[in-house]
One Martini backbone bead per residue (centre of mass of N, CA, C, O) as a GRO file, in nm:
protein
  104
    1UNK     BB    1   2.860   1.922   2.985
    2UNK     BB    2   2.569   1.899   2.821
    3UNK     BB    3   2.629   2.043   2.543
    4UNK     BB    4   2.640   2.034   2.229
    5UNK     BB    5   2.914   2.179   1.975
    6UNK     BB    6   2.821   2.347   1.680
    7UNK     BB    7   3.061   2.460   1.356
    8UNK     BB    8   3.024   2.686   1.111
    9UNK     BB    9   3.158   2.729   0.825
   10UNK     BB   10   3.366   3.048   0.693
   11UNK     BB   11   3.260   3.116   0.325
   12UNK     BB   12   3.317   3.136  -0.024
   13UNK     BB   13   3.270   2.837  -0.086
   14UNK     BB   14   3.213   2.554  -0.173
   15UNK     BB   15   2.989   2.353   0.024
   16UNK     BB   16   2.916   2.033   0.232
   17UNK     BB   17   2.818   2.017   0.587
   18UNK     BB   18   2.784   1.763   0.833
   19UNK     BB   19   2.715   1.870   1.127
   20UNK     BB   20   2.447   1.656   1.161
   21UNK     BB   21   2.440   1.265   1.216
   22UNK     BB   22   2.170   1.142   1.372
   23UNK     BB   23   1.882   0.952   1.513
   24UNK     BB   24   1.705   1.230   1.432
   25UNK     BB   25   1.911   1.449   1.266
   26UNK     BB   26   1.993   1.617   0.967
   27UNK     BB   27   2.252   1.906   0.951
   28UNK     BB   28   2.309   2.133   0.667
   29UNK     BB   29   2.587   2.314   0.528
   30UNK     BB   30   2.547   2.547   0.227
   31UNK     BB   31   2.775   2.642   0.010
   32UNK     BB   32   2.689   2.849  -0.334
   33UNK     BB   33   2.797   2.937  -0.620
   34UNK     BB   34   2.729   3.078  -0.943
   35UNK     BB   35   2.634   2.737  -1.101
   36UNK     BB   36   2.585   2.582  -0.842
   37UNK     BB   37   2.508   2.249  -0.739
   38UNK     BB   38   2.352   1.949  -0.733
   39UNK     BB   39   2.231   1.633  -0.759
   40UNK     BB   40   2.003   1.467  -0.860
   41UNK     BB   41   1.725   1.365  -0.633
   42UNK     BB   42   1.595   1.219  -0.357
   43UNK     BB   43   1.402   1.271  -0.074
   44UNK     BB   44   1.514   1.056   0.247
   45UNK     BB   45   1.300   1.279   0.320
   46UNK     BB   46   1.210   1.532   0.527
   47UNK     BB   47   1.279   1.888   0.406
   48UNK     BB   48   1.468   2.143   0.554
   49UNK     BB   49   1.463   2.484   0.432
   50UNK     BB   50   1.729   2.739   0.435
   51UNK     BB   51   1.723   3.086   0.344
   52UNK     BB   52   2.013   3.286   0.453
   53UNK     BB   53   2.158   3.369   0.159
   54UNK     BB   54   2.001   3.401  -0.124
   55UNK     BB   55   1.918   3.233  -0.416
   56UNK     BB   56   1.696   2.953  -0.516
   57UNK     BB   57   1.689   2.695  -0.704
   58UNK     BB   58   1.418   2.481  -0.756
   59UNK     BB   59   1.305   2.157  -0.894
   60UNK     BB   60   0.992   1.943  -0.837
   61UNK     BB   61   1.017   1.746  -1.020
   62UNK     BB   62   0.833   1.851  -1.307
   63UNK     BB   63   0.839   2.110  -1.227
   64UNK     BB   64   0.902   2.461  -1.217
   65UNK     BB   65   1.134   2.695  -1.153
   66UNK     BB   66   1.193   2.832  -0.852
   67UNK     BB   67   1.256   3.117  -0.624
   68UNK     BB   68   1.436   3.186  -0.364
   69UNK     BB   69   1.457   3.381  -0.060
   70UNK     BB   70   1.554   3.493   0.196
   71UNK     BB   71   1.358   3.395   0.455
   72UNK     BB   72   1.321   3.107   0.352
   73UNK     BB   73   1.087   2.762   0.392
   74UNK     BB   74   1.099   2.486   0.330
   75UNK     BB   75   0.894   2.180   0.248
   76UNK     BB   76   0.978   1.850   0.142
   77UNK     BB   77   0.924   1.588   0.072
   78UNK     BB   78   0.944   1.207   0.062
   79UNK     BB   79   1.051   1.172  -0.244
   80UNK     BB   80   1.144   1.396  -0.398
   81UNK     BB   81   1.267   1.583  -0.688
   82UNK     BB   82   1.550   1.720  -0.710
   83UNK     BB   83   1.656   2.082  -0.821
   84UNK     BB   84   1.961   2.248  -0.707
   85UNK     BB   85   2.034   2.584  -0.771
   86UNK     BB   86   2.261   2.846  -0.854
   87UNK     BB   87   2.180   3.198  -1.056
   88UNK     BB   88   2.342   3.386  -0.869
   89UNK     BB   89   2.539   3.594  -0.785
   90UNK     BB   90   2.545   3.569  -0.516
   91UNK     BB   91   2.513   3.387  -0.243
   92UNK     BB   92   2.445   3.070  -0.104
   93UNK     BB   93   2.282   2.970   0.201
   94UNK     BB   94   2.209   2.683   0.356
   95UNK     BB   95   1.991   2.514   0.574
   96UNK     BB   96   1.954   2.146   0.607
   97UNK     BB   97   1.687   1.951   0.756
   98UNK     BB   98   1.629   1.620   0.834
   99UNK     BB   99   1.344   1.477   0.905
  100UNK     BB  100   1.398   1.249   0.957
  101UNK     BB  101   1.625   1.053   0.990
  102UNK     BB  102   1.782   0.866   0.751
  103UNK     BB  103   1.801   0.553   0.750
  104UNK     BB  104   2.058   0.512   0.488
   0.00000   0.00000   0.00000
């Protein structure tokens, strides 16, 4: 078999699950139910958010807290500071690649 085969976790269950991790991208599943999210941090690459299901609020750097709905793929720069969190009813589910892979 030529490819490798990665499974994506089915939950409704706060995730954050590191799909793929190697010296090319970081491939990250995570799913938030209503008031969960992230510690804020600083973006150790570019981030590329797809958002699968829910909307996510996300704060970067100083700016104003935005609202993104499912169907949405954001690019974050590297070093951008992040405050990522569910603030809806709904479930979010996201998938986050890296690219490149964050040296550290």
């Amino acid at each position: 078999m030529i490819e490798k085969v990665f499974k994506l976790t089915k939950t409704e269950n706060k995730i954050i699950e590191k799909v793929i991790q190697d010296e090319n991208i970081h491939y990250v599943h995570m799913i938030l139910n209503k008031d969960e999210g992230l510690p804020e941090h600083f973006a150790n690459s570019t981030v590329y958010m797809t958002i699968v299901s829910g909307s996510v609020s996300i704060k970067l750097n100083d700016g104003e807290v935005n609202l993104y709905k499912n169907g949405t793929v954001l690019k974050i720069p590297f070093e951008t500071k992040m405050n990522v969190f569910n603030r809806q009813d709904e479930i979010l589910e996201l998938i986050v690649v890296k690219a490149p892979a964050p040296k550290k």
